[in-house]
C-alpha positions as CSV (number, residue, x, y, z in Angstrom):
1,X,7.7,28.3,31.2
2,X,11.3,27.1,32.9
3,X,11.9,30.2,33.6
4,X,8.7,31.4,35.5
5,X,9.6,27.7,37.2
6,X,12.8,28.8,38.2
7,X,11.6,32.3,39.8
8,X,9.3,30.7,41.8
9,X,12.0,28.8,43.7
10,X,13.6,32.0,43.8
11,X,10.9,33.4,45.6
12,X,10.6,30.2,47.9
13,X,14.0,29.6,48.4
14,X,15.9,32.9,48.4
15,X,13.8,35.3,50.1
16,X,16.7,37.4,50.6
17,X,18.0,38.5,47.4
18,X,14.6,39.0,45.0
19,X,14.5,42.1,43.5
20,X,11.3,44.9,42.7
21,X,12.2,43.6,38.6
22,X,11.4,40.1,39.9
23,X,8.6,41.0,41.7
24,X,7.2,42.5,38.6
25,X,8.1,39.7,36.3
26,X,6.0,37.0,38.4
27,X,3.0,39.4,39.1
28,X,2.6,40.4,35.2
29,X,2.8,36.3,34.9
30,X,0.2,35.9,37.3
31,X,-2.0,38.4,35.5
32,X,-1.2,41.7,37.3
33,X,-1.1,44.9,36.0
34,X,1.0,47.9,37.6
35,X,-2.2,50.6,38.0
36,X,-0.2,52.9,40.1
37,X,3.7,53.9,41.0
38,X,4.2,56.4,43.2
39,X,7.8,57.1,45.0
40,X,8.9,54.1,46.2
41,X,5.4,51.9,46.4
42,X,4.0,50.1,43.5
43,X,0.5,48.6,43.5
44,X,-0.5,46.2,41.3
45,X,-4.3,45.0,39.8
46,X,-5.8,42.1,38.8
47,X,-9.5,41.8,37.8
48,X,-11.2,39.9,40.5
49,X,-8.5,40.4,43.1
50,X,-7.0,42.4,46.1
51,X,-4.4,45.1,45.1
52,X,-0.8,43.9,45.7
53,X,1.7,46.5,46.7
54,X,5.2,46.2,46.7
55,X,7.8,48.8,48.4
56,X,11.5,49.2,46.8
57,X,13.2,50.0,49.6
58,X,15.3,53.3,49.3
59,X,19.1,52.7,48.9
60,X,18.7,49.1,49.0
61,X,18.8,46.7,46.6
62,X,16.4,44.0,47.5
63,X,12.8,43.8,48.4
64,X,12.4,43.2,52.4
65,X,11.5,39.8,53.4
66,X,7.9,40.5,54.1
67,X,7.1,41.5,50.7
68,X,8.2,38.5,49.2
69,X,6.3,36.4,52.4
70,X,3.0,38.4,51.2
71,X,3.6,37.4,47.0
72,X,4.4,34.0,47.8
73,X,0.8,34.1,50.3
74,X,-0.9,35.8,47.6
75,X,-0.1,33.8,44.3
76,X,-0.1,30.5,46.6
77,X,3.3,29.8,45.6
78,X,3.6,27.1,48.6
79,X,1.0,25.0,46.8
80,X,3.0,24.6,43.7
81,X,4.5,21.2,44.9
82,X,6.5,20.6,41.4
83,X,8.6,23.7,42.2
């Protein structure tokens, strides 16, 4: 569990530098599943809920900005107060 707790800050406080593995990590946590990976998109499942797609940008290292804006909306990260 710490370490779920200590991605989320990631996510809230280091937008910049969280990577597609990340992204993956705290989706399966949430309950996601990857249904579909196609080039650089992946799209995620989760019974009950929207698909969420995330885009590893080509040649870069990091996911852009507002990827990680649309998890953190998503999984209401914001309303996690003890993180």
């Amino acid at each position: 569990m710490q370490d779920n707790e200590k991605l989320i800050r990631k996510f809230l406080n280091d937008k910049m530098h969280i990577t597609v593995e990340d992204c993956d990590k705290l989706l399966t946590t949430y309950g996601f599943k990857l249904r579909k990976s196609s080039g650089s998109h992946r799209v995620y499942h989760r019974k009950g809920g929207k698909p969420v797609t995330v885009v590893n940008p080509k040649g870069k290292k990091y996911v852009k900005p507002g990827y990680v804006n649309l998890l953190i909306k998503c999984l209401n990260l914001e309303e996690q107060d003890g993180y």
